[in-house]
N, C-alpha and C positions, 0 to 999 in steps of 0.2 A: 504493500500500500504506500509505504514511505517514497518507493521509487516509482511510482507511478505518480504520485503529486509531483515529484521532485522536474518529472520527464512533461508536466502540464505545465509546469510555472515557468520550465525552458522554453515553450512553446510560446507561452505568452510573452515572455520577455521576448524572442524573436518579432514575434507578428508587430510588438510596441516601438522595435530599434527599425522595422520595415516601415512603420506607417510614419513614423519622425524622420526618418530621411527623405522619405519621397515628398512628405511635407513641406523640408526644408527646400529639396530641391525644386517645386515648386513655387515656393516663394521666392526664388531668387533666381528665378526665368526673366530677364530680363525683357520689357517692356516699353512701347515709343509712342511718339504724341501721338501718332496714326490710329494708334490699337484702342480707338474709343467704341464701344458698343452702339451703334446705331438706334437700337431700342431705349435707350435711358437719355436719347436726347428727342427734345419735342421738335418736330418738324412743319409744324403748320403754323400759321401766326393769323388771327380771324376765322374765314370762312374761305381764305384764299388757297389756292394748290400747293400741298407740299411742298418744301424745297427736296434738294435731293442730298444724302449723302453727299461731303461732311460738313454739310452746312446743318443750321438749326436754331433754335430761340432759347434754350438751356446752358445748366451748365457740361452735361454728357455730350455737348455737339464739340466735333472737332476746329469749327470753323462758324462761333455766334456772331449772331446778327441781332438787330435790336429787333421788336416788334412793336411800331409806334400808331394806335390807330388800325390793326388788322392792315398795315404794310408794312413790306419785311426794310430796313432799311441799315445803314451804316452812317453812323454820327447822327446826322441832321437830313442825309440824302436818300430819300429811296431806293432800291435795287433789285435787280431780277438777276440772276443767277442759271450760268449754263453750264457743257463740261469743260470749256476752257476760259472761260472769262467773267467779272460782274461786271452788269453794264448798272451804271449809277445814274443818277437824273439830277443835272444840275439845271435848276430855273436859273436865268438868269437876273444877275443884282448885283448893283454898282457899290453897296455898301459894307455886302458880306465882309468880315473878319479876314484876314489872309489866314491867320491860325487856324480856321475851319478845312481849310483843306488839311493836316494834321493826321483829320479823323480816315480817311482815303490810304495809308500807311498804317502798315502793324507787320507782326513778323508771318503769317500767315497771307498777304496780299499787298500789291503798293498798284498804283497806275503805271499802265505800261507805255513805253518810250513813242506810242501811236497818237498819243493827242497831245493836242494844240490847248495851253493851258491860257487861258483869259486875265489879263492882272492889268491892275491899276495902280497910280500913283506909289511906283518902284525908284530908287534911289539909285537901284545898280543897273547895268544895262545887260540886258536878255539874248541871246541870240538872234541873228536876223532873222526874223520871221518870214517865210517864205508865202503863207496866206494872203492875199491883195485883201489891200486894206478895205478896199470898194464892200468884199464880200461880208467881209466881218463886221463893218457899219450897217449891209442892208438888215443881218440880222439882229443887231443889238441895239442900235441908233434910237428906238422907243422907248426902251426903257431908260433913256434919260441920266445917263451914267457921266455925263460931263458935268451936269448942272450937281451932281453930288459928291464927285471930287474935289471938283474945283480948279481941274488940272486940264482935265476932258483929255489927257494920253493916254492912249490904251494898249498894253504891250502882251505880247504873247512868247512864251516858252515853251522850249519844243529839243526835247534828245534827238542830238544828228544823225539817228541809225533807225531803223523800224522795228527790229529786235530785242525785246528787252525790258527796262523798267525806269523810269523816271525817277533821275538821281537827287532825293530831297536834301540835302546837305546844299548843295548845287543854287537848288530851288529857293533855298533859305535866303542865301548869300544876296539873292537878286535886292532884297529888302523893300519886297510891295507890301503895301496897307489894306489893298483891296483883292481878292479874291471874286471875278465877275460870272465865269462860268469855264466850258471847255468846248471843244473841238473836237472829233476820232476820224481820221481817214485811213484807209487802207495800204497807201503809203505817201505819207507826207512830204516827202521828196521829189518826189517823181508827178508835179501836179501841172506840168505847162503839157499843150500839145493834146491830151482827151478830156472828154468832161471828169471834174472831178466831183465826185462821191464825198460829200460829208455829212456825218452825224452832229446834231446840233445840238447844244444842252446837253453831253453827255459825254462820263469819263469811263474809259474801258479800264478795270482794274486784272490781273492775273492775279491767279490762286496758288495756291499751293499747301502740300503737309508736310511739316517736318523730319526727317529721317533720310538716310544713306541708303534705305532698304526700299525699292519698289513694290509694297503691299498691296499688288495689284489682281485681280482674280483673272482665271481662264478664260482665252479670249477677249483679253483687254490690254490696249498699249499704253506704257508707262513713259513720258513726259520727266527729267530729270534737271535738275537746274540749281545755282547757287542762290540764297536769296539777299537780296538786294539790302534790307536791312540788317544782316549782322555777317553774313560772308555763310551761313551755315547752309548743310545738302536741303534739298526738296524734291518730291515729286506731284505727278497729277496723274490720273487713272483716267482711260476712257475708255469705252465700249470700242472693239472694232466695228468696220459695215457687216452689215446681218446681222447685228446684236443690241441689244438695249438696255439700260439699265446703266447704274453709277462709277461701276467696275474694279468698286472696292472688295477687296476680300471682307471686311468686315460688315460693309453695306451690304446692296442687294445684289451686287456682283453684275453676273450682265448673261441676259438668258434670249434664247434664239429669236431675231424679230416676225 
């Protein structure tokens, strides 16, 4: 009997040293900003459409947004949300804050190097703007942005490459007061010669999720990049053609269209 108790309490001591290591060793699986659970973040804001994976209105979303009024927005500006870009909605207004665009940067997204940024009454000088000023009067000239300056300059900034992210350090140095609206063409450079295509009141921002590692699911291609505010890895996940969905491994992945 003695050696039968003695041959049980071995056993449980084993099964107690198995179940504390595996314990251990799971807890200290290491883990990245990516690896958020798509179910513990809310994804609706109102009565309006989901966003998608890894956007959301919580704090389980990888990538929050405000929900102001049942619209999904960023700082002060509404936005809609795709798999490669957020398009922001800027009204225009000749008094806004320059700090306001501020909220347009985080380590998660910044404006990419495609629009033509709107500023007023600036100390430093901007890069040539290549927009004819003709265009840029017929669309803001109502709203009356001279007589609230006081200056009536209206100067525009713009990254000399199409690729890329709008360097805010840069952006700072300029030393504007006003912050009026944006511009997004599809390439800013290249605007004499065909009709040019622009977006008006609106700032295209790039996404991205933290980590070296492309957490992307089956049949999804992984988008990799440095990010603009701090130097660190990022990627972005999309559905290949023929498939749908966010293209997260952790999201809803991406299933046949």
């Amino acid at each position: 009997l003695s050696t039968m108790i003695t041959k049980k309490k071995q056993e449980q001591l084993l099964l107690f040293i198995i179940i504390f290591v595996l314990g251990k060793i799971t807890f200290f699986i290491p883990t990245t900003n990516a690896q958020v659970n798509h179910h513990e973040c809310r994804q609706t804001c109102g009565s309006s459409k989901p966003v998608p994976y890894p956007f959301g209105f919580s704090s389980g979303c990888a990538i929050r947004l405000k929900c102001t009024a049942g619209v999904a927005s960023v700082g002060e500006f509404p936005v809609k949300v795709n798999t490669d870009s957020m398009i922001v909605s800027i009204e225009a207004q000749c008094n806004r804050p320059f700090d306001s665009l501020h909220h347009l940067f985080s380590h998660k997204y910044a404006p990419t190097s495609r629009n033509v940024i709107l500023l007023e009454n600036c100390t430093g000088t901007p890069l040539p703007c290549f927009i004819p000023e003709t265009l840029v009067r017929t669309h803001f000239e109502s709203v009356g942005c001279n007589n609230a300056s006081g200056t009536g300059e209206l100067s525009c900034y713009f990254e000399n490459r199409t690729n890329g992210f709008v360097d805010r350090r840069t952006l700072d140095e300029i030393g504007c007061k006003y912050f009026m609206s944006s511009l997004a063409a599809p390439d800013i450079k290249n605007i004499s010669g065909a009709p040019l295509s622009l977006d008006v009141n609106i700032i295209q921002l790039g996404w991205w999720l933290q980590g070296d590692q492309c957490l992307c699911s089956d049949h999804a291609n992984c988008t990799t990049l440095q990010s603009p505010m701090d130097g660190k890895p990022g990627f972005r996940c999309r559905c290949r053609d023929g498939f749908v969905g966010d293209g997260f491994l952790v999201g809803t992945g991406c299933q046949k269209g």
